[in-house]
N, C-alpha and C positions, 0 to 999 in steps of 0.2 A: 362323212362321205357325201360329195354331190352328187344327185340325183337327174337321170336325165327318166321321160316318163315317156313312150314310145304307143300308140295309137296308130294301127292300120284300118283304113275307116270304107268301105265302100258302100253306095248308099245306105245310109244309118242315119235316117233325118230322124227316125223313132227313136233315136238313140241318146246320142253322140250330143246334145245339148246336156242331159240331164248327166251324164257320164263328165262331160269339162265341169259343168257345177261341183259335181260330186268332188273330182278330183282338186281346184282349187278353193274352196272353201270349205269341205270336212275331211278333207284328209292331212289337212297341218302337217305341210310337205314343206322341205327346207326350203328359206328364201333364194337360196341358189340354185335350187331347182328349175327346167325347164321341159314343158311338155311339147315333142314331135308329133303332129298330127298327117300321115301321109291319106291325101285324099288321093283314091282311084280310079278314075274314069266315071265319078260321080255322074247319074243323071237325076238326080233327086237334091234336095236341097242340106245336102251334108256340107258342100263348100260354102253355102252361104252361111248357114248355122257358125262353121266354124270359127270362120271369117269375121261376125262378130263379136265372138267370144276373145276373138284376138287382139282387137281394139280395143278391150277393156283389161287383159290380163298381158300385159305384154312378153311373160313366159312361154308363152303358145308362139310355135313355129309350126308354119305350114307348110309342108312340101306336097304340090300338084304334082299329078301324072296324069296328062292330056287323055289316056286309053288306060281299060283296067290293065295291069302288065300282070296281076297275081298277086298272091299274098306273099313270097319270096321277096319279089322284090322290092316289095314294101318294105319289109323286116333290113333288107340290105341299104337302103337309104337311111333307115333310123342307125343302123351299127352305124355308119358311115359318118353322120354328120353329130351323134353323142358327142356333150362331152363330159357330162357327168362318171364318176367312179363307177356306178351302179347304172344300168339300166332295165328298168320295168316295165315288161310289154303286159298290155291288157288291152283286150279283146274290146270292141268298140261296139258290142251288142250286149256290154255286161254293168252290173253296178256295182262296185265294194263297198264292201260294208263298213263302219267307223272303225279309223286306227289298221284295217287291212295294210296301207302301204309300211307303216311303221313297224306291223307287228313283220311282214317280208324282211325288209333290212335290217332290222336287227340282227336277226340270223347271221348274216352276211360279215358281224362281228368275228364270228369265228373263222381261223385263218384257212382253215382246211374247209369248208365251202364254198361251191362257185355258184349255186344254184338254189334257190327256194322258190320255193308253187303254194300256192294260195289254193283254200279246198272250194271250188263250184257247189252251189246249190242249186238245183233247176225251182221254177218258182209253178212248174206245174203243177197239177192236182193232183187227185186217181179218180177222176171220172170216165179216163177212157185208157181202152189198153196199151194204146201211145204211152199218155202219159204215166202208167203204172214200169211200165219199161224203160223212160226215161228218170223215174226216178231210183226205180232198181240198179240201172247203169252206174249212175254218180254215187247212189249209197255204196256199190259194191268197189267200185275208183277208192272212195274215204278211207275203207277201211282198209285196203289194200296198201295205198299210203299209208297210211299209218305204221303197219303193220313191214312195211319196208322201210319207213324210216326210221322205227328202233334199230332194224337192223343192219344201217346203213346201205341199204342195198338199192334207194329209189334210182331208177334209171330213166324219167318221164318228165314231163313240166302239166301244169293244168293253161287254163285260163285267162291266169296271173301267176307271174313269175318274175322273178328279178335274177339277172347275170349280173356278172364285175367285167365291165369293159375290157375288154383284150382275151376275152377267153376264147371268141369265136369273133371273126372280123366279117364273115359273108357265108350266108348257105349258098349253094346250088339253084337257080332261078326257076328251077324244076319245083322244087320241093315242094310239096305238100302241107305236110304237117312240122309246119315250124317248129313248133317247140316242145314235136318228140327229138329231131334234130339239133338242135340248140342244147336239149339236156345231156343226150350223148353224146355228144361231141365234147364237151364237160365232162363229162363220166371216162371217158378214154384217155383224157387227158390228166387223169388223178383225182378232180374235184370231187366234192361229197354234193351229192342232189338231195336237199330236205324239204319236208313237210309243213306247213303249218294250217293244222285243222283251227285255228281261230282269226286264221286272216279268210274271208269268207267276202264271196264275189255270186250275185244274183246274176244266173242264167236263167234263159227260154229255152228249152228244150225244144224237140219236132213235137207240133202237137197235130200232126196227121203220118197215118203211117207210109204214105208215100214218103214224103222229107225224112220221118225215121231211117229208112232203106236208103236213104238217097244220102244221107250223112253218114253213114256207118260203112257203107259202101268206100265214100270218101275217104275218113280216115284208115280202115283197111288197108287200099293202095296207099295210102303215105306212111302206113307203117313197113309195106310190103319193099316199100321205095327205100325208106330210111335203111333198112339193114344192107340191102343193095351196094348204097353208097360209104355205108361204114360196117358194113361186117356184123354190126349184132343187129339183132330185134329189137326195138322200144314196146314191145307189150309184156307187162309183166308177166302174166299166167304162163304163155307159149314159154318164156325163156328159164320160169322155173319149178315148170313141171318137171322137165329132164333133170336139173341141177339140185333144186330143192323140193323135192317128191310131198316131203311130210309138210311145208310151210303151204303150200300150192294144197293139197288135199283142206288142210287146214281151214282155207280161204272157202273153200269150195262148200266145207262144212259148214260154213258161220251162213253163206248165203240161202244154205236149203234152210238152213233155221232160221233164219231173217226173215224169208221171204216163203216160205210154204212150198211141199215137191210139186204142187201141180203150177204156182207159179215159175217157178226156177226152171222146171222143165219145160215151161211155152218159152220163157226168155233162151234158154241154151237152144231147141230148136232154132228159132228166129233167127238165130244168130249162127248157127250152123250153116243155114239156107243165105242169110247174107253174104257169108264168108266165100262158099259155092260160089255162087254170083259175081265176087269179087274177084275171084280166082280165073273163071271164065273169061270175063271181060278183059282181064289182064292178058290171056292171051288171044281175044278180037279184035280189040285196040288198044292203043295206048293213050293211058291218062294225061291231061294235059294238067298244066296250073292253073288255070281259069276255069273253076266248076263253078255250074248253073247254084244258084243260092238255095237253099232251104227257108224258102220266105215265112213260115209257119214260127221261126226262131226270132223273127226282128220283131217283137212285142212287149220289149222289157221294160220299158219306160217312156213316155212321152217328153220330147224337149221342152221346157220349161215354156209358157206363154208371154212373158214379160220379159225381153233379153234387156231392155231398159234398165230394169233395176238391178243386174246384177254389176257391183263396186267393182272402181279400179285398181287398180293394183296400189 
């Protein structure tokens, strides 16, 4: 299967170098692979970086957008201009870890999936109760995958994820949360959404609890949006408490034990009081695609200092 490698980038200068290294020299990605990088109303030096990383790998295609237009229509220029069999979005504030893209497409062997997600690590600490929250979140994601993917029942994308071209051709320029949409739209369509807890992708979490409130807030509305536009929910818990009582209780149990009742119980308020929040705003205004960033997340890696040495294709 050819691979097309799809990168929505908007300022990511702390990024987005060390992220093209990563991707074409340790991930032993097919030679007919090509990676889309859409730069969005950049004012920091991501187009430069890009730019030239592009002169030396000639698989790197760049598509400018003069103004940020949103993450939507990022997503919609990479469907558009693929032409690999397989397309892999990933997040342009993240690092994969060795063999991640390989171990994604593989899966993709099997004829009844349209969809695998790669499992997020936040590379936070627990020094502060930011980050004991953000790590709570993504342990409590893992297992939840998992735990949906024995039972075919994933309905989500992470971070990292690879589609088969032609399963969705554009979201809604609205949209939010790409690729709780992307998976669902997939999922309606018959495909299987799988797991793989050993393709593993380094995130930043918020590490101030403003940006925590201010992301969660975010994907909220794009999940509250996603079902809007297609009838179900993308969050697993809400849609199988009703449907799956004992799997949902389940879930619920492994986290008090994970994580301690006094912890579990500041995380489920938090996130009560977020939700609130969310709900409110939802009806004071309406969300647009262009959310102010969670600047506390772009810390995951520094762009390599010598773009000189890195070989040409």
């Amino acid at each position: 299967m050819s691979l097309t490698i799809g990168i929505c980038a908007y300022n990511e200068e702390e990024n987005i170098g060390c992220l093209l290294g990563n991707i074409l020299e340790d991930q032993k990605i097919p030679d007919n692979s090509e990676v889309i990088v859409v730069t969005s109303g950049c004012t920091d030096k991501t187009v430069e970086i890009t730019e030239q990383y592009a002169k030396k790998y000639s698989r790197i295609k760049i598509l400018k957008e003069l103004k940020r237009e949103g993450k939507a229509s990022a997503i919609n220029k990479i469907l558009a201009n693929a032409t690999g069999d397989v397309i892999l979005f990933i997040s342009a504030d993240t690092l994969p870890s060795q063999d991640c893209f390989k171990k994604l497409t593989l899966r993709l062997k099997a004829p009844e999936v349209g969809v695998v997600c790669g499992k997020p690590v936040p590379i936070n600490g627990t020094q502060s109760l930011t980050d004991r929250l953000v790590r709570m979140l993504w342990s409590f994601h893992d297992h939840v995958f998992k735990e949906l993917n024995d039972a075919g029942l994933a309905r989500h994308a992470t971070e990292v994820f690879c589609i088969r071209r032609g399963i969705v051709n554009s979201i809604p320029i609205e949209t939010i949360n790409d690729d709780a949409h992307l998976a669902l739209l997939a999922k309606k369509k018959g495909w299987l959404i799988k797991y793989d807890s050993g393709a593993i992708v380094s995130i930043c979490g918020p590490r101030t609890f403003t940006d925590y409130v201010k992301q969660r807030k975010r994907i909220l509305h794009g999940h509250s949006q996603v079902k809007k536009a297609t009838g179900e929910s993308p969050q697993h818990l809400l849609y199988f408490l009703p449907q799956h009582p004992i799997l949902a209780m389940k879930l619920l149990g492994w986290s008090i034990t994970e994580n301690g009742i006094f912890m579990f119980s500041t995380f489920t308020l938090i996130e009560l009081l977020i939700n609130a929040i969310a709900v409110a705003e939802k009806f004071l205004k309406k969300p647009n695609n262009t959310w102010s960033i969670a600047t506390s997340t772009k810390t995951v890696r520094q762009p390599p200092a010598l773009l000189s040495s890195v070989p040409h294709d």
